[in-house]
C-alpha positions as CSV (number, residue, x, y, z in Angstrom):
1,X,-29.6,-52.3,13.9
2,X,-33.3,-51.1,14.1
3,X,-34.4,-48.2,12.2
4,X,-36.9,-45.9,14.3
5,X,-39.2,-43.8,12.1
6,X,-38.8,-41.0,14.6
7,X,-35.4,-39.7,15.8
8,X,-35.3,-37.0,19.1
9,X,-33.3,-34.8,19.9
10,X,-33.4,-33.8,23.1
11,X,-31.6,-31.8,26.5
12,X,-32.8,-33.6,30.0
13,X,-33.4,-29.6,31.3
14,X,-35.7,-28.8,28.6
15,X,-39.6,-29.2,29.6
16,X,-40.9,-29.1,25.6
17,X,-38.5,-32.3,25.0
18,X,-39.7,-34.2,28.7
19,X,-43.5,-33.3,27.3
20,X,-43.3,-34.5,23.9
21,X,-40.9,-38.0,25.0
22,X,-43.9,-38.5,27.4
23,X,-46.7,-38.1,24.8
24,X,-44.6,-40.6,22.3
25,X,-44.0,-42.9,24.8
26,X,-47.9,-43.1,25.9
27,X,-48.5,-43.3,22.2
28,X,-46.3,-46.4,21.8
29,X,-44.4,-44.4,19.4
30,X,-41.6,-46.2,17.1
31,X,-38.8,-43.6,18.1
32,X,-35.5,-43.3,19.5
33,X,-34.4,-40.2,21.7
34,X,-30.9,-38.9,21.8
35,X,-29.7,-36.1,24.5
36,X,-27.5,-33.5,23.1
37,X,-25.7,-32.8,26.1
38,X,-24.6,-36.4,26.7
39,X,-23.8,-37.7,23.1
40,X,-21.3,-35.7,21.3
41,X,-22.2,-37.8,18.3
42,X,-25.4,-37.1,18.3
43,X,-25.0,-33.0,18.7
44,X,-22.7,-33.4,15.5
45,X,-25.6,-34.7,13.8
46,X,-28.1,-32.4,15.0
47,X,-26.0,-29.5,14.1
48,X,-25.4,-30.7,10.4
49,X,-29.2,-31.1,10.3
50,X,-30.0,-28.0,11.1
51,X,-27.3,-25.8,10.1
52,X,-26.7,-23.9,13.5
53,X,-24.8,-25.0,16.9
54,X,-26.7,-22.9,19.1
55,X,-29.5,-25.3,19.5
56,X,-30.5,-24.2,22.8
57,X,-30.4,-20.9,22.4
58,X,-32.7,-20.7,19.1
59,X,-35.3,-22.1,21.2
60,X,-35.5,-25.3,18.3
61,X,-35.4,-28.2,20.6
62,X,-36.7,-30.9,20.8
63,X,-35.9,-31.1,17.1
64,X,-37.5,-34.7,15.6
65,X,-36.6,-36.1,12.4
66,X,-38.5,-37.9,10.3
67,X,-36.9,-39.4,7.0
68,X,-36.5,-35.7,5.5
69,X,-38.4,-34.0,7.3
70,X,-37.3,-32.2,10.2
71,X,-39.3,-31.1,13.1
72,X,-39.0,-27.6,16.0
73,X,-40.8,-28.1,19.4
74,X,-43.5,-29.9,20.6
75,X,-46.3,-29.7,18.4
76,X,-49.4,-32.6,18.8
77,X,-50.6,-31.9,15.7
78,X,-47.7,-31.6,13.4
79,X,-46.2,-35.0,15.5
80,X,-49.0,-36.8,15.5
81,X,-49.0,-36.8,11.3
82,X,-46.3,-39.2,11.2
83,X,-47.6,-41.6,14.4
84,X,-50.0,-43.0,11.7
């Protein structure tokens, strides 16, 4: 199985996680993208990252995660420190 260097994750209603999947994507970022609403699995993990199952509410998404370090939002600058 392929380890990504990014991990996403992501609701398909939320315009922050459509924006920053586009800029990777054009980037020809190493990542994989995982929607919360779809993949239970994936929510469990999410939650355990972060601490809190009221993602969506707390205005954190997308969250990324990269080895340790974990990510809130779309920000360019703080993403585009670990596209290398």
């Amino acid at each position: 199985m392929a380890t990504h260097k990014l991990k996403v994750y992501c609701t398909p209603f939320c315009p922050k996680c459509s924006e920053l999947l586009t800029y990777l994507s054009k980037r020809k970022a190493d990542y994989v993208s995982f929607d919360i609403d779809q993949n239970d699995a994936a929510r469990k993990e999410i939650i355990k990252i972060i601490g809190n199952d009221d993602i969506e509410t707390l205005d954190k998404l997308p969250v990324v995660v990269v080895g340790d370090k974990v990510l809130y939002g779309f920000d360019k600058k703080e993403i585009d420190k670990y596209l290398g």
